[in-house]
LUMLODREN-668684 format. One line per field, with one value per residue (C-alpha): chain; x, y, z; residue number from 0. Coordinates in Angstrom, 1 decimal. Layout:
BEGIN
bado	c(A	...)
X	c(X	...)
Y	c(Y	...)
Z	c(Z	...)
drense	c(NUM	...)
***
This chain:
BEGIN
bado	c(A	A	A	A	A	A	A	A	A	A	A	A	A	A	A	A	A	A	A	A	A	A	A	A	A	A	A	A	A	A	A	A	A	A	A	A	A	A	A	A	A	A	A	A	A	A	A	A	A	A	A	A	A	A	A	A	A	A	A	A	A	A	A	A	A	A	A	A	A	A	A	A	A	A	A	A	A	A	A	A	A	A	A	A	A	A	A	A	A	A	A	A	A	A	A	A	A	A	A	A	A	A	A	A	A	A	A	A	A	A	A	A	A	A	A	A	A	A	A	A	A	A	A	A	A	A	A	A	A	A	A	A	A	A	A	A	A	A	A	A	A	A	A	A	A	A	A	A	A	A	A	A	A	A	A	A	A	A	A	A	A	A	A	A	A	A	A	A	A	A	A	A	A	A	A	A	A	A	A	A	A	A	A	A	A	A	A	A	A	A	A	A	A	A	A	A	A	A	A	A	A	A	A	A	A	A	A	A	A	A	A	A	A	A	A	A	A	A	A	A	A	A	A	A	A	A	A	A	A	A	A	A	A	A	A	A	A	A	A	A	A	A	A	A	A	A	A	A	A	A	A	A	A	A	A	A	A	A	A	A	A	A	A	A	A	A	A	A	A	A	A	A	A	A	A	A	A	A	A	A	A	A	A	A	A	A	A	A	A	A	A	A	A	A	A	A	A	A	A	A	A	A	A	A	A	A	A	A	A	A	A	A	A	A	A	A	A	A	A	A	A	A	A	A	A	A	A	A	A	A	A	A	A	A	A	A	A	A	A	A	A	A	A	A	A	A	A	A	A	A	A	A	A	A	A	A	A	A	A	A	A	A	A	A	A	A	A	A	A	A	A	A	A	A	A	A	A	A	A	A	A)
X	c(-8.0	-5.9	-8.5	-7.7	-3.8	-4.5	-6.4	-4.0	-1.5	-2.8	-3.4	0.0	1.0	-1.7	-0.1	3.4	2.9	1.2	3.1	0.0	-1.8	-5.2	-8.5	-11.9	-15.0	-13.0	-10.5	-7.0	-6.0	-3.5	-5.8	-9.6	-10.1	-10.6	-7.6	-5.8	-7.2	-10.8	-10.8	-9.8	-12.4	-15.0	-13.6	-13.4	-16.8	-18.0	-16.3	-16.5	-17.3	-14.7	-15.0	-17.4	-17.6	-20.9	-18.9	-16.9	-21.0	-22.1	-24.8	-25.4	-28.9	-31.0	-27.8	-25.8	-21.9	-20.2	-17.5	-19.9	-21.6	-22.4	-20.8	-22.5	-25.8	-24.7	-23.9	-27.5	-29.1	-27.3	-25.3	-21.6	-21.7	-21.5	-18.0	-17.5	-16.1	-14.4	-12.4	-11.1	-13.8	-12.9	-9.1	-6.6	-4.3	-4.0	-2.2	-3.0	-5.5	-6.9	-8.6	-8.3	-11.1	-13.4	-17.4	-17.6	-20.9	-22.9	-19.8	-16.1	-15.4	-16.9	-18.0	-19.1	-17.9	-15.7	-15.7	-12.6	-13.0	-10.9	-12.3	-10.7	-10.3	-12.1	-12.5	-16.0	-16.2	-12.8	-13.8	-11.9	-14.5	-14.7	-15.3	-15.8	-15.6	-15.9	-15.9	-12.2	-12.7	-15.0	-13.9	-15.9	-15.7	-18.7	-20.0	-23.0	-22.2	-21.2	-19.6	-21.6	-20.5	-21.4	-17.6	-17.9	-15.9	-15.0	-15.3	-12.0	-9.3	-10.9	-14.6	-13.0	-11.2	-14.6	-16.3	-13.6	-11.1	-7.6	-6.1	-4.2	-2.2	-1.0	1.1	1.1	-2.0	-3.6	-5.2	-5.9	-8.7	-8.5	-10.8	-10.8	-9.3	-11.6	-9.6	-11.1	-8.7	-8.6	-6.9	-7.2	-5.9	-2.5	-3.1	-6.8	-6.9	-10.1	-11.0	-10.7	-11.2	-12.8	-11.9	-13.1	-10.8	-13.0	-10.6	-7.6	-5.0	-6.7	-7.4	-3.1	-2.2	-3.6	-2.6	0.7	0.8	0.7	2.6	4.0	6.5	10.1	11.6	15.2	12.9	14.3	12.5	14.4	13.3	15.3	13.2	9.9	7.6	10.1	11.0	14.4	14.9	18.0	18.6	18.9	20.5	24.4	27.7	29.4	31.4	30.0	31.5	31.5	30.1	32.7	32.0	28.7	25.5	22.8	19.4	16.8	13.1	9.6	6.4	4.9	1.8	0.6	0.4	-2.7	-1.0	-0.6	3.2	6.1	10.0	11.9	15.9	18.5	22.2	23.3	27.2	28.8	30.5	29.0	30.3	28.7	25.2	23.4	24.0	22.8	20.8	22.8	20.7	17.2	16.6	14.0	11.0	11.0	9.5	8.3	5.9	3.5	0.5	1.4	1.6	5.2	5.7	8.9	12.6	13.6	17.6	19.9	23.0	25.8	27.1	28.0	25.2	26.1	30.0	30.8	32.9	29.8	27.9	24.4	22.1	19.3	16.6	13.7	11.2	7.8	4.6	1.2	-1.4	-4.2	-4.6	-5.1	-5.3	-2.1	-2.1	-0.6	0.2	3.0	5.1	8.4	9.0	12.5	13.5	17.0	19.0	21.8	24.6	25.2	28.0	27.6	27.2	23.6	20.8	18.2	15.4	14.3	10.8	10.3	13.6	12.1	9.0	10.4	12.2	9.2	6.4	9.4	9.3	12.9	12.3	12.5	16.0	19.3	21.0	17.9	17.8	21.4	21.9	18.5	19.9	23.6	22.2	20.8	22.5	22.5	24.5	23.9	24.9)
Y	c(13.8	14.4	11.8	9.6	9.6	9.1	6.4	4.5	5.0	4.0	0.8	0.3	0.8	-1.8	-4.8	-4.1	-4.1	-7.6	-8.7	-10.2	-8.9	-6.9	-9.0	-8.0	-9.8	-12.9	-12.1	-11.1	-8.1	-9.8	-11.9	-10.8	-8.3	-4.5	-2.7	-1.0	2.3	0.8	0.1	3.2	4.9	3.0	3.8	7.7	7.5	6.1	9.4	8.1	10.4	11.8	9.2	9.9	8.6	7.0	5.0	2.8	1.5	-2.0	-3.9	-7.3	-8.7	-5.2	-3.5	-0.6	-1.1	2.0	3.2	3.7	0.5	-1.1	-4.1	-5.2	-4.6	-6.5	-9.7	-9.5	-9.2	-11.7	-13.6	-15.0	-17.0	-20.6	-22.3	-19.0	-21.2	-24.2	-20.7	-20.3	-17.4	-15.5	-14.8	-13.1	-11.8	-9.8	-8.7	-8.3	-5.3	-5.6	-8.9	-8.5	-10.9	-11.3	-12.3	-14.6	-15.4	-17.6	-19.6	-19.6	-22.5	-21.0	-17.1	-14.8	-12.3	-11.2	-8.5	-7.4	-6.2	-4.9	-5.5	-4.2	-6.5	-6.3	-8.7	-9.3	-11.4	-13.9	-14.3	-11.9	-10.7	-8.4	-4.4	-1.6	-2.6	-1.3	-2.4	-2.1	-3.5	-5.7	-8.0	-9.3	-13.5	-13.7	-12.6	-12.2	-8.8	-5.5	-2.3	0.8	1.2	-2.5	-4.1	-7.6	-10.7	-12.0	-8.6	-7.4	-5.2	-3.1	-3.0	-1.4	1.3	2.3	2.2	3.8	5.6	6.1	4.6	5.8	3.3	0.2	-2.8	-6.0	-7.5	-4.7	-1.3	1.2	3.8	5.9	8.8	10.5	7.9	4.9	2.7	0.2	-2.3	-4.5	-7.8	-9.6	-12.5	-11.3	-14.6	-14.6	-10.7	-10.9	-9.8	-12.3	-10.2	-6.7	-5.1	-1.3	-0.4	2.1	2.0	0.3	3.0	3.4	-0.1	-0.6	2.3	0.8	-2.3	-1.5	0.4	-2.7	-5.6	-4.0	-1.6	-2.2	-3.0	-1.1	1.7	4.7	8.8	11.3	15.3	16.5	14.5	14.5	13.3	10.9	7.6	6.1	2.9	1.6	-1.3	0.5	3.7	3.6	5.7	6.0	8.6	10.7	12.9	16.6	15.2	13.2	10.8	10.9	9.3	8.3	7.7	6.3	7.4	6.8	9.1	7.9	5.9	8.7	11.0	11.2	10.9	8.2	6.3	7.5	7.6	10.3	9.9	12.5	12.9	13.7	14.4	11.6	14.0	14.5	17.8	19.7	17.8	20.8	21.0	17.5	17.2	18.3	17.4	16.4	14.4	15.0	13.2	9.3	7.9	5.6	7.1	8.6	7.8	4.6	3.4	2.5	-1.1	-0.9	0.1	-3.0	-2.1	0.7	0.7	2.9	3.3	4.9	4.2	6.2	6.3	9.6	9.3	10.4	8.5	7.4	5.8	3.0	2.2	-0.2	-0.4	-2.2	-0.6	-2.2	-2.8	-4.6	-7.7	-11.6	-14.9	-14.5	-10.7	-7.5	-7.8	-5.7	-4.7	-3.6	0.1	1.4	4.7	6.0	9.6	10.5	12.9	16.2	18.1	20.6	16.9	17.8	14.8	14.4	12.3	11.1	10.2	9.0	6.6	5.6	5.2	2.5	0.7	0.1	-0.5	-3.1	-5.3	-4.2	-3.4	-6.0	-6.6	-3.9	-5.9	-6.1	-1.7	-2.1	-4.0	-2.2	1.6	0.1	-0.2	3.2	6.3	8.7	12.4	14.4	17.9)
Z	c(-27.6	-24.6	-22.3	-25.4	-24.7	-21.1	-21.4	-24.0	-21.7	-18.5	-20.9	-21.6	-18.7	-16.7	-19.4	-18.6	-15.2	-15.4	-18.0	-20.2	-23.0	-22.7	-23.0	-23.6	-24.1	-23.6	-26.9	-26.9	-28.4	-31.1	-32.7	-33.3	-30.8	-30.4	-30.7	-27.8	-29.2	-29.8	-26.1	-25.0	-27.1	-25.3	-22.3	-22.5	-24.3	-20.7	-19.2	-15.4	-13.1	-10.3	-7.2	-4.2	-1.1	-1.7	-4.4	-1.4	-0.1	-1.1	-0.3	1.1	2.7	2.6	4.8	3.1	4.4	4.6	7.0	10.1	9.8	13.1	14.1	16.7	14.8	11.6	14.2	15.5	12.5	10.4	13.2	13.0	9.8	10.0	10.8	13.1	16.1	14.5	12.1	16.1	15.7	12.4	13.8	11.9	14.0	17.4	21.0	24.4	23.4	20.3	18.5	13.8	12.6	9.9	10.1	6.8	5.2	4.8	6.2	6.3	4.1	0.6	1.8	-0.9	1.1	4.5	7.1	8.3	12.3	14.5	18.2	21.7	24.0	27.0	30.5	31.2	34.9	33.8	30.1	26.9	25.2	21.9	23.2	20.9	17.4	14.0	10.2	9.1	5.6	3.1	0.6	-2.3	-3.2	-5.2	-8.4	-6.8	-4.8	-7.4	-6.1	-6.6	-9.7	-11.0	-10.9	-10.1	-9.9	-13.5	-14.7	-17.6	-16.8	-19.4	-17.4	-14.4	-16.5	-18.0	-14.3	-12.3	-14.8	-13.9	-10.4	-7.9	-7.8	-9.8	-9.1	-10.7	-10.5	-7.9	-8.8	-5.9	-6.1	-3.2	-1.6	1.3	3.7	1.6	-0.7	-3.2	-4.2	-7.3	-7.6	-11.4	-12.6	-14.7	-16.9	-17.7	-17.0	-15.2	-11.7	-8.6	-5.8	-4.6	-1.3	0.6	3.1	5.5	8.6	7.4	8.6	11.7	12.6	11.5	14.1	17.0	16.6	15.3	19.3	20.8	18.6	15.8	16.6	16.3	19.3	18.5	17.7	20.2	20.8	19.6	20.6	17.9	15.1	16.5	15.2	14.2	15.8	14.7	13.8	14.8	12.8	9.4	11.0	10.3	11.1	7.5	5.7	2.7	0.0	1.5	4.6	6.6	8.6	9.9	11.3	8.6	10.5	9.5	11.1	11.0	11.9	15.1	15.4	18.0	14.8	12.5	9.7	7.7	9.2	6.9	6.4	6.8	6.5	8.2	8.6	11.9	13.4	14.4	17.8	21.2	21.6	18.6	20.2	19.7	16.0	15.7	12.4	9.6	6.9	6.1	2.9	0.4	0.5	0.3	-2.9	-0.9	0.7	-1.8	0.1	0.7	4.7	5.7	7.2	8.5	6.6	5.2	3.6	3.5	0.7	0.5	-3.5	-6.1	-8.8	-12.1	-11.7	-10.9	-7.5	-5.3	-2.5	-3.4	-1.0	-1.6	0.2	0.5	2.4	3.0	2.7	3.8	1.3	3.9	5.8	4.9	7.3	7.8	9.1	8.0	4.1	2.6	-0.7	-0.7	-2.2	-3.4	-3.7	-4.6	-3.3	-5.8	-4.3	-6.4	-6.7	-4.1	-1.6	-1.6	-2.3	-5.0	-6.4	-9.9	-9.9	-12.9	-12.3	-8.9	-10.4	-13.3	-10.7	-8.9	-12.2	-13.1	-9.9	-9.2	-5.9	-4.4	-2.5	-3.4	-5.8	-7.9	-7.7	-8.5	-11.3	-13.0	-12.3	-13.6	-17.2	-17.1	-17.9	-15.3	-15.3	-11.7	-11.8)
drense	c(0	1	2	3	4	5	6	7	8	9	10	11	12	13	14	15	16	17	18	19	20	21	22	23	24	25	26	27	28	29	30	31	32	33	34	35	36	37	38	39	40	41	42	43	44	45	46	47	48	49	50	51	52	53	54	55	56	57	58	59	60	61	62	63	64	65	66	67	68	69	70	71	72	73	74	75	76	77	78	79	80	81	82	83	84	85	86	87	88	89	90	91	92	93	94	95	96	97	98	99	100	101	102	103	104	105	106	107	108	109	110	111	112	113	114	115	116	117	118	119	120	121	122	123	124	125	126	127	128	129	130	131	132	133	134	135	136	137	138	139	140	141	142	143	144	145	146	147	148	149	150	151	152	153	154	155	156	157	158	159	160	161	162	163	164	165	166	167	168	169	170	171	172	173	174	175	176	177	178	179	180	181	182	183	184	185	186	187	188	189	190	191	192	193	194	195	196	197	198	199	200	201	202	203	204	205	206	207	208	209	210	211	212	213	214	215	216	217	218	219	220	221	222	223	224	225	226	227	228	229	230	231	232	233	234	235	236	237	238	239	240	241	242	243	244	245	246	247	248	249	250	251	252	253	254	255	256	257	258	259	260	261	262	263	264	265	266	267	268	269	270	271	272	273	274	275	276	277	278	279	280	281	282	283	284	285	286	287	288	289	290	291	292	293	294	295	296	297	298	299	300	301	302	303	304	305	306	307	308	309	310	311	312	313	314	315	316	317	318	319	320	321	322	323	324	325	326	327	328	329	330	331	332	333	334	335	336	337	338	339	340	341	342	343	344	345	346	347	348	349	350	351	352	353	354	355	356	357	358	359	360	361	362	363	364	365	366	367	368	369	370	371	372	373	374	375	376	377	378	379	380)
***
């Protein structure tokens, strides 16, 4: 009974975020179909089993793809796909060091599926050429090609909860199932509620750190020992004057790409007075909604205000997270998170408030947060 309940309300929860009604077998619900609960009893009755990391393989041509598949040995096998030159060979994006491309086959005008690559640029004699390279991530364009567990293009909403079960994360029209570092991502089509696109992530934070340490970073971005393994980011750092507080310095950070973990935020209040220097953090906030296993882009807004009326400072922020690459490069979603002042000046979360905000789409700039947390009722003790 309690899988039941899950399951119903991973359900709900899936159509309100896409803002559609659930479809099997080609039906909608509201007319002749199964009912929400008939699906959901044929989901638990599948009863997938936890993710493993054999789960994140496919297969295309005879070759298993996995996380250590070799690059160089896929090329010589199967070649470069036709259209490989005239794509200005399979470029996404890149730097002075490293070269993001995909290998698309058979070709790069109709592929039934892509390899993401991330290449290091090397000078052999006067000609750039690709160096070490590995598989960053594979995306599914055909209904040909089936994941492991048998999800294909096409496939229902309701087809990958019976494969795969509950997600790690949703947003509107994406579900994440991660494990381990791998990350199988789901796109469906929030109108016809079918499935348009598969992609593995085997590399993706890896491949995102290095190239991130040589064309990414934000230029304003300044060391600080007493944050380590923070780096500040200036532009949404700001001198401002909180309840309790006084006037102070509000400083926004983010983990290094030297780190190994995944890049986060972190947010601190520091004194705003040279001479008490060696007392300079006064405050560390809680942890960022934000972040949640998510990969942090870059600090997008900061806002200063009192939310729920009750003469206290309360601080909003958005930022943008990465979700993979396209043709275009890096690809991103914002993610807001809100700190509400308590009476003794200290900050807090609400989760499940954050988590609403987010579910909802009102993330997206700070008069959107705003205007949603203005109609709620809020009472901070």
């Amino acid at each position: 009974m309690r899988k039941l309940i899950v399951i119903i309300v991973i359900i709900f929860w899936l159509t309100a975020c896409s803002s559609a009604v659930v479809k099997t077998d080609n039906h909608e619900v509201p007319t002749q179909a199964k009912s929400g609960q008939e699906i959901a009893e044929k989901i638990v009755s599948a009863d997938p089993k936890p993710l493993q990391e054999e789960d994140f393989e496919i297969s295309y041509r005879s070759h298993k793809i996995d996380k250590i598949t070799d690059i160089k040995e896929l090329i010589h096998k199967l070649g470069y796909g036709e259209g490989y030159d005239s794509s200005n060979r399979g470029f996404i994006s890149g730097n002075g060091a490293y070269r993001r491309w995909n290998l698309s086959y058979p070709n790069y005008v109709d592929p039934e599926i892509r390899f993401v690559v991330l290449s290091k640029i090397e000078l052999e004699g006067e000609e750039l050429v690709d160096g070490e390279s590995y598989l960053v991530a594979v995306s599914l364009e055909s209904p040909k090609f089936k994941t492991k567990r048998g999800l294909k293009i096409g496939d229902t909403l309701g087809k990958v909860l019976q494969l795969y079960g509950k997600p790690s994360i949703v947003t509107n029209g994406s579900l994440l199932y991660s494990k381990n570092g791998l990350h199988l991502r789901i796109l469906w089509d929030t109108k016809k509620e079918n499935v348009y696109n598969i992609s593995i992530d085997y590399n993706m934070e890896k491949s995102i750190k290095q190239q991130r340490s040589a064309d990414y970073v934000e230029e304003d971005a300044q060391p600080d020992p007493n944050l380590e393994p923070y780096t500040i980011q200036e532009g949404q750092s700001f001198i401002t004057s909180l309840n309790g507080w006084g006037k102070v310095r509000f400083v926004s950070t983010l983990k290094d790409e030297g780190t190994n973990d995944l890049i986060q935020a972190k947010f601190f209040l520091e004194v705003n007075n040279d001479k008490y220097v060696e007392k300079k953090i006064l405050y560390e906030f809680p942890e960022f909604y934000g972040n949640n296993g998510r990969m942090i882009d870059r600090i997008k807004a900061v806002s200063f205000k009192d939310l729920n009326q009750d003469g206290r400072t309360d601080i909003v922020i958005i930022a943008d997270y990465i979700t993979g690459v396209n043709a275009h490069g890096i690809e991103t979603h914002p993610v807001a998170g809100i700190y509400f002042q308590k009476k003794d000046n200290t900050y807090t979360t609400l989760p499940e408030l954050d988590n609403n905000i987010n579910q909802t789409g009102h993330n997206r700039t700070l008069q959107n947060v705003i205007q949603y947390v203005s109609k709620q009722r809020i009472n901070m003790q």
